[in-house]
C-alpha positions as CSV (number, residue, x, y, z in Angstrom):
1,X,24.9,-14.7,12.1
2,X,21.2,-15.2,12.1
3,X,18.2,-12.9,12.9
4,X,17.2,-14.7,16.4
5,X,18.6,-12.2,19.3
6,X,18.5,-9.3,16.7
7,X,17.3,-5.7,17.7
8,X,15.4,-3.7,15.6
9,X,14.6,-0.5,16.2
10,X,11.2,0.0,13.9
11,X,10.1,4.0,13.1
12,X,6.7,4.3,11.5
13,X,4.4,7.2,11.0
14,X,1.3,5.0,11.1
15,X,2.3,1.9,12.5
16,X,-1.4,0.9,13.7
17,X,-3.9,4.4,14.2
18,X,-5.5,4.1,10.4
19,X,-5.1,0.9,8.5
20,X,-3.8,1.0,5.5
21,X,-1.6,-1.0,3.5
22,X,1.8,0.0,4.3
23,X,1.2,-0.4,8.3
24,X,-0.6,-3.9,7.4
25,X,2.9,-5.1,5.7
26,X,5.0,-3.5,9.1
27,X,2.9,-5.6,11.0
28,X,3.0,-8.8,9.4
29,X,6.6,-8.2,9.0
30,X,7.1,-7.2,13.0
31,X,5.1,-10.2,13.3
32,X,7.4,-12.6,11.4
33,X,11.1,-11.1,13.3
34,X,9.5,-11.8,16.8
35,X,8.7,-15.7,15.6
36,X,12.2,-15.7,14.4
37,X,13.6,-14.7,17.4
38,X,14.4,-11.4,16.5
39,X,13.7,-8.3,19.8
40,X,11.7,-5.3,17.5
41,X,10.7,-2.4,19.1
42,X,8.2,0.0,17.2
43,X,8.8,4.0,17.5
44,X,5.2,5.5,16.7
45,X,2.5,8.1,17.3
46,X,-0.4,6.3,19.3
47,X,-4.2,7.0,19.9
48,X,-6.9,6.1,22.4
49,X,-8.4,4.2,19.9
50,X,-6.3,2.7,17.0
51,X,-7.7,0.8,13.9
52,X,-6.0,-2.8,15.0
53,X,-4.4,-3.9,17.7
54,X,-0.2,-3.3,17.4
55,X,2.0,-6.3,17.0
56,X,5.4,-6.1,19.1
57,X,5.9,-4.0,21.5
58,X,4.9,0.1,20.3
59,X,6.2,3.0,22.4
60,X,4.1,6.2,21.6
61,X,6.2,9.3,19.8
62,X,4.5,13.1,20.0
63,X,2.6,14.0,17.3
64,X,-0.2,16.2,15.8
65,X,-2.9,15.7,13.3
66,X,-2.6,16.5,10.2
67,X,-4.6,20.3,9.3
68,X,-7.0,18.7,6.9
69,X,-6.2,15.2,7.1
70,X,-6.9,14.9,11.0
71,X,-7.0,11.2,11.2
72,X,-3.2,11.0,10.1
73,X,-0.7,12.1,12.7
74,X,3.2,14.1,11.6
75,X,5.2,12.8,14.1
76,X,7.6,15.6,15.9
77,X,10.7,14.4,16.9
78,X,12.5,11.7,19.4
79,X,12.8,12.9,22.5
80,X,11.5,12.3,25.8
81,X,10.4,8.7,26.6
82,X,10.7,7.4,23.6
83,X,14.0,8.7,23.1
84,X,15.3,7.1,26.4
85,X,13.5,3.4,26.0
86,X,15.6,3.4,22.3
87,X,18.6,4.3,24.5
88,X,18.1,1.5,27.0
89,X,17.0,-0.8,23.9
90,X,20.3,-0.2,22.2
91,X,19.5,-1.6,19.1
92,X,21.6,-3.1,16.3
93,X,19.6,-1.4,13.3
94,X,17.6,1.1,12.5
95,X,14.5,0.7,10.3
96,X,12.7,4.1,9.1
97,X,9.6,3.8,7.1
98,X,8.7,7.2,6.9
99,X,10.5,10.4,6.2
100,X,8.5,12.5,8.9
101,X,10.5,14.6,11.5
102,X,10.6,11.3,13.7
103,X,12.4,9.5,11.2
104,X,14.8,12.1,10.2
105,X,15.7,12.5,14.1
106,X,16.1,8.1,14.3
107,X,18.4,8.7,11.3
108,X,20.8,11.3,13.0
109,X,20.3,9.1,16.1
110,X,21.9,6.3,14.3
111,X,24.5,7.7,12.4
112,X,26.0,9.5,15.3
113,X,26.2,5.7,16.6
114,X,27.6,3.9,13.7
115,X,24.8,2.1,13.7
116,X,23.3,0.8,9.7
117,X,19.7,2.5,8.7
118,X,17.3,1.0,6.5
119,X,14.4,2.7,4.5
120,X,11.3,0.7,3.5
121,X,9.8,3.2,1.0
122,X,5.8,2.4,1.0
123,X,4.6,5.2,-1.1
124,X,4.9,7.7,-3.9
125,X,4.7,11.1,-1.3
126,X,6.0,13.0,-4.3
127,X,2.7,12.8,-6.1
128,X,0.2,13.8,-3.4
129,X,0.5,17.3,-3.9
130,X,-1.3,17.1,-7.7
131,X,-4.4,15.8,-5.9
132,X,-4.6,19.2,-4.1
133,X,-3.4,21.9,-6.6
134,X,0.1,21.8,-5.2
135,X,2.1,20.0,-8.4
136,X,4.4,22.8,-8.3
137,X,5.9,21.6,-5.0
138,X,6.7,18.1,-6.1
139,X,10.6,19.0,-7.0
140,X,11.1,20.2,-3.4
141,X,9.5,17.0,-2.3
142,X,11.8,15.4,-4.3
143,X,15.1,16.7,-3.8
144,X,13.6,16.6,0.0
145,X,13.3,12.7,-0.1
146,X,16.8,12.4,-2.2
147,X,18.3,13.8,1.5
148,X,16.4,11.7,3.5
149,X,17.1,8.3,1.7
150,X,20.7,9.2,1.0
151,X,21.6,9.2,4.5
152,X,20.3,5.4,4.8
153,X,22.9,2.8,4.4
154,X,20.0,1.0,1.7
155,X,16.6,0.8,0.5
156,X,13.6,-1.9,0.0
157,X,10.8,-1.0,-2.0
158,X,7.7,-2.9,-2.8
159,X,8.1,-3.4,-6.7
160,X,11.1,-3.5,-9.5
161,X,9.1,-0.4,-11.2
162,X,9.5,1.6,-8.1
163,X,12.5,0.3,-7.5
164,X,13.2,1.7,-10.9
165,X,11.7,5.0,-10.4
166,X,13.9,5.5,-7.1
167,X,16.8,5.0,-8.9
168,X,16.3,7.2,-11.7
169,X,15.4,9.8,-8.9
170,X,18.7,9.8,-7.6
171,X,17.2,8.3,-3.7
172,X,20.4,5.5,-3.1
173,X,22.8,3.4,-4.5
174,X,21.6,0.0,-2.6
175,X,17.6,-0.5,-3.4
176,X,16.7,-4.1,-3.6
177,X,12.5,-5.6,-3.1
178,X,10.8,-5.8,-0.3
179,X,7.3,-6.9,-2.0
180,X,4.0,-8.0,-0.2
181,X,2.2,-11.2,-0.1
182,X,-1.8,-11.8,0.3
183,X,-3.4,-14.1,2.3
184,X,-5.1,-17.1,0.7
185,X,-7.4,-18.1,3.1
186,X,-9.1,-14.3,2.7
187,X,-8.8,-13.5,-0.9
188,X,-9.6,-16.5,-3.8
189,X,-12.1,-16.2,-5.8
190,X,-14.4,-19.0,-4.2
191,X,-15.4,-16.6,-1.8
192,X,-17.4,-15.2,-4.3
193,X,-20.9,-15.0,-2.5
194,X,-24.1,-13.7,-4.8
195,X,-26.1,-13.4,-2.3
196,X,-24.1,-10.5,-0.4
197,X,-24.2,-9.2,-4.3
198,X,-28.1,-9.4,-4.0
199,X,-28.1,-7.9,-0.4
200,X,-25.8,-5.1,-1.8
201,X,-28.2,-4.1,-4.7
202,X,-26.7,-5.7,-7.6
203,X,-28.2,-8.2,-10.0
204,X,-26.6,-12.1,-10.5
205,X,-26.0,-11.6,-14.2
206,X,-25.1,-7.9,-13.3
207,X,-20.9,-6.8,-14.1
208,X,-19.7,-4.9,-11.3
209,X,-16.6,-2.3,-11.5
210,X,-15.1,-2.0,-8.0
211,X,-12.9,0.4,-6.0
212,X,-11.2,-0.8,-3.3
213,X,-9.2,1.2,-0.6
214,X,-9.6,4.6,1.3
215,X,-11.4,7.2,0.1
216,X,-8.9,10.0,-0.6
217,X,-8.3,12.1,-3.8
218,X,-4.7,10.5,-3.9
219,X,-6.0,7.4,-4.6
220,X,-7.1,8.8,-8.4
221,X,-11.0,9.4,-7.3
222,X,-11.3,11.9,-10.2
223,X,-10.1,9.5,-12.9
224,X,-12.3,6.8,-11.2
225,X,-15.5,8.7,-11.3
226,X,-14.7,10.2,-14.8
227,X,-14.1,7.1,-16.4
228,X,-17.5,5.6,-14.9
229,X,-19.1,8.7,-16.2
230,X,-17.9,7.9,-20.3
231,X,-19.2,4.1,-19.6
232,X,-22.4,5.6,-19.1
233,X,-22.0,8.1,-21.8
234,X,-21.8,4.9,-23.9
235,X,-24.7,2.6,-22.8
236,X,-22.0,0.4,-21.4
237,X,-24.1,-1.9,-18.4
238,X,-22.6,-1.9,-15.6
239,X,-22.7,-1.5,-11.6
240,X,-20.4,0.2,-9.5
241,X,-18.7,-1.8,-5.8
242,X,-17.3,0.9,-3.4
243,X,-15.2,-0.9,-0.8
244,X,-13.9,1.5,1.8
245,X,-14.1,4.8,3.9
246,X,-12.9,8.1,4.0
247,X,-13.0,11.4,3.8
248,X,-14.2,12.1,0.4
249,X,-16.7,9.7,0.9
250,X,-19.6,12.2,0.2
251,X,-17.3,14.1,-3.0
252,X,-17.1,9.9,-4.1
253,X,-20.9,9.6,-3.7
254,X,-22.0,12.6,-5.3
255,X,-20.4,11.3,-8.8
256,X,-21.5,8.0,-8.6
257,X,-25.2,8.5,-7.5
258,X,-25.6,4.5,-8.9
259,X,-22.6,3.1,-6.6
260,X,-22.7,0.6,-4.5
261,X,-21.0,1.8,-1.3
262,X,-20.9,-1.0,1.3
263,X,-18.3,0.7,3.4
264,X,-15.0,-0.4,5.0
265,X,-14.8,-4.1,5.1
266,X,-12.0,-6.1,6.8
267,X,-10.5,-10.1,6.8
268,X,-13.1,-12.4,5.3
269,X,-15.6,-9.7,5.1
270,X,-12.8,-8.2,2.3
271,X,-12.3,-11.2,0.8
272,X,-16.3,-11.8,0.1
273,X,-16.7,-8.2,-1.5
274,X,-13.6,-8.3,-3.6
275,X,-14.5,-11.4,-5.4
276,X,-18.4,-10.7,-5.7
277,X,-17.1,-7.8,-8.0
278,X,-16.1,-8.8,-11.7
279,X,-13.6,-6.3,-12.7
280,X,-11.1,-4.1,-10.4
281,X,-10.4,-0.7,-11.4
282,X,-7.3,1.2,-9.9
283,X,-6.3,4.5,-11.7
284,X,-3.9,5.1,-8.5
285,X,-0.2,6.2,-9.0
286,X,0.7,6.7,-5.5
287,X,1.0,2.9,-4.6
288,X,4.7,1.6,-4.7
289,X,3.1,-1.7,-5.1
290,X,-0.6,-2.3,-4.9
291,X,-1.7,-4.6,-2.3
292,X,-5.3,-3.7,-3.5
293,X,-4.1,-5.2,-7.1
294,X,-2.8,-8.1,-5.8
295,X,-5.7,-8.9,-3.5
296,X,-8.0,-8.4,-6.6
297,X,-5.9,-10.7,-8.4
298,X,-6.0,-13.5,-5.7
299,X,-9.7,-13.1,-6.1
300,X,-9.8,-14.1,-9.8
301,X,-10.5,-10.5,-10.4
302,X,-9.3,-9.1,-13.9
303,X,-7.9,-5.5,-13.3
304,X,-7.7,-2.4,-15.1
305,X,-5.2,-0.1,-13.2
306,X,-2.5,3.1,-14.6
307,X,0.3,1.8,-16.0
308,X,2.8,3.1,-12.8
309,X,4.9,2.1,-10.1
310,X,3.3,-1.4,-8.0
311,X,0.4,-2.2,-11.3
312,X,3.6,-2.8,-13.9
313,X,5.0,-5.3,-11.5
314,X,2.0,-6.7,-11.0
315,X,-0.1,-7.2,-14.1
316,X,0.8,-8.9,-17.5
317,X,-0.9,-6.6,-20.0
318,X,-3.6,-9.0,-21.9
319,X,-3.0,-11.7,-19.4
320,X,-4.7,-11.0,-16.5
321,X,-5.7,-7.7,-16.8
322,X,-5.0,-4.1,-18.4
323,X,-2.6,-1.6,-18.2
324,X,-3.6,2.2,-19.3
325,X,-1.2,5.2,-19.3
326,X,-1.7,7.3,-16.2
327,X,-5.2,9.3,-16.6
328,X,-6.3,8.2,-20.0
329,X,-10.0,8.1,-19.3
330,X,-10.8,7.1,-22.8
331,X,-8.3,4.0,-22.3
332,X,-9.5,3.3,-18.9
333,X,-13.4,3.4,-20.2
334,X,-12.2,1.2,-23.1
335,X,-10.5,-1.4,-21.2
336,X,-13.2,-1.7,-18.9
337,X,-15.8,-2.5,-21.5
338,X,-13.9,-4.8,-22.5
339,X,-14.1,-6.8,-20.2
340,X,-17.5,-5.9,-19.1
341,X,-19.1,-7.2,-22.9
342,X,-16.7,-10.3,-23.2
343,X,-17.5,-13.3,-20.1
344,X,-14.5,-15.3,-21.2
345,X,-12.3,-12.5,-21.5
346,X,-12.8,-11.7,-17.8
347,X,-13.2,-15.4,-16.4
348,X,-9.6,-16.3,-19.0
349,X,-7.8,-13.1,-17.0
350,X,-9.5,-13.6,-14.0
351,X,-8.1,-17.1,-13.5
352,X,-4.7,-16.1,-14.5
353,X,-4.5,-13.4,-12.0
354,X,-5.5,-15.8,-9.8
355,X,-2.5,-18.0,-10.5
356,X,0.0,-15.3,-10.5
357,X,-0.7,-14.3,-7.0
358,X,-0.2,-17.9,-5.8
359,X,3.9,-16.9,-6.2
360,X,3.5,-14.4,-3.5
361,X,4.5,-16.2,-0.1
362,X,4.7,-13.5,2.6
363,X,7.3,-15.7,4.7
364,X,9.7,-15.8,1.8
365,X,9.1,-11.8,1.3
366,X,9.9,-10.7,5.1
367,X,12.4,-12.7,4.6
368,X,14.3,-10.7,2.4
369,X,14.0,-8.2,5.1
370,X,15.8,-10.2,7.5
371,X,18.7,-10.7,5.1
372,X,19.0,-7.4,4.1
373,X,19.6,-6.1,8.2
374,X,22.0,-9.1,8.5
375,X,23.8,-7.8,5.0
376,X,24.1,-4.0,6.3
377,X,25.2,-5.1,9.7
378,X,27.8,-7.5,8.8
379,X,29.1,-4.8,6.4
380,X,28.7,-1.9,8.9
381,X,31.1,-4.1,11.2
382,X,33.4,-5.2,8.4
């Protein structure tokens, strides 16, 4: 059996309305079944006016903004049209990448049918609540997810450390690694361009600390802005490269009143910005991998990041980059002077990251995908 006539019935909660990384790697990987052959049909909410046009086929599911986060959508269910075109489309697996109403709904769908369930777990939703005040409630989230996933035939997760970390939580038996690629024409470090530098506001022989991603308090903001904060404490010289958007933009702005915000930036435009910076900073612990990291890395970018699910996969501690424990902003401010006092240090790490992310092939990770349907399907029939 191969994957070319194979239908895939894809749930996401943001397939293609805000870009982020998880609905980038559900594209590409959409993308790669349809050249194989394979018929993928995409169960999603859907705006007027998405971030990026869909790849495959999408069929709009109901849904409402979320109070405070309006520009991400809960999905409310499977019913309606979207319930009947998955009846006519009769799939042969079910692929759930979000445990939102909409998934849990495809789940029962499919299990009332026999028919095998896969998860893709894209990131840590147990740890958003400490961004807010709301730690208390991550146990409930928890035990909440532990349903969800146990009543998927298997799992694929970005990283071994997550991997790891879903195992330990108790989420499924069969968890294997779905991980992410980068794209090499976008992000290498010869796209480094000092004149954009210049344009930006920052100096030739200047060392630039960047953020990458969307500006949300999930993404560790606070440890960000703290740790930039003891730099200067210390004398440490340094500039600060803001690349991205979002709603705490002007809570970001207000603690860096120095940064460098040049907005969100896209395809070669990305690629330029992350390698004109000199060291990446990522205190996140929501990713389950770290696209961000690995796109820093393809730039020749040495990276400090939290030693946490995605970065620990990713970096070699000392080899091309750091790894702090989660919210040490003395460790973080020490790492990143190290790097920014010592040019070899960071051109030595930089390169190596560099050649580590060369072993990231995104063909050869979807993939693994495709293998893992045909393993569930042929033991659902068995």
């Amino acid at each position: 059996m191969d994957i070319s006539g194979l239908r895939i019935a894809l749930f996401s909660g943001n397939y293609n309305y805000v870009r982020d990384g998880a609905n980038q790697a559900l594209n590409r990987l959409v993308g790669y079944l349809l050249k194989q052959g394979a018929d993928v049909r995409v169960y999603a909410p859907k705006i007027d006016e998405p971030a990026f046009e869909a790849t495959g086929p999408l069929i709009g599911v109901p849904s409402v903004p979320i109070p405070g986060r309006g520009e991400y959508r809960i999905p409310l269910g499977l019913h309606g049209n979207a319930k009947d075109d998955l009846e006519r489309f009769d799939p042969q697996i079910v692929h759930v990448s979000s445990p939102d109403p909409t998934g849990h709904r495809a789940v029962t769908w499919a299990r009332k049918r026999r028919l095998p369930i896969l998860a893709s777990v894209h990131t840590r939703f147990e740890t958003y609540p400490r961004y807010y005040g709301l730690g208390f409630i991550e146990p409930a989230m928890i035990a909440g997810l532990r349903r969800f996933y146990q009543r998927c035939d298997a799992l694929v997760a970005p990283s071994q450390s997550q991997v790891d970390t879903l195992r330990e939580q108790g989420m499924n038996d069969d968890i294997s690694i779905w991980s992410r690629g980068v794209d090499r024409e976008i992000f290498r470090s010869d796209k480094r361009d000092l004149a954009w530098r210049r344009k930006a506001g920052i100096a030739d022989d200047a060392v630039a600390v960047a953020f990458l991603g969307r500006l949300v308090m999930e993404k560790g903001l606070d440890v960000f802005a703290e740790t930039i904060a003891k730099l200067r404490e210390r004398g440490v010289k340094h500039e600060v490269l803001v690349i991205g958007d979002g709603p705490a933009r002007d809570w970001f702005e207000e603690r860096l009143p120095n940064g460098r915000f040049v907005g969100f930036q896209i395809g070669p435009d990305l690629g330029r910005a992350l390698a004109s910076a000199d060291i990446f900073f990522n205190p996140s612990i929501t990713e389950t991998f770290g696209n961000v990291t690995l796109e820093a890395m393809a730039c020749g970018v040495p990276v400090v990041a939290s030693a946490a699910t995605g970065s620990q996969s990713l970096v070699q501690d000392g080899i091309c980059g750091t790894l702090v424990k989660p919210g040490d902003r003395k460790a973080f401010a020490d790492g990143l002077q190290s790097y920014i006092e010592d040019d070899a240090k960071r051109a030595t790490q930089g390169a190596a990251g560099e050649a580590r992310s060369k072993e990231f092939s995104w063909d050869r990770i979807n993939q693994a995908v495709a293998d893992t349907y045909l393993r569930l399907i042929s033991a659902k029939a068995g």
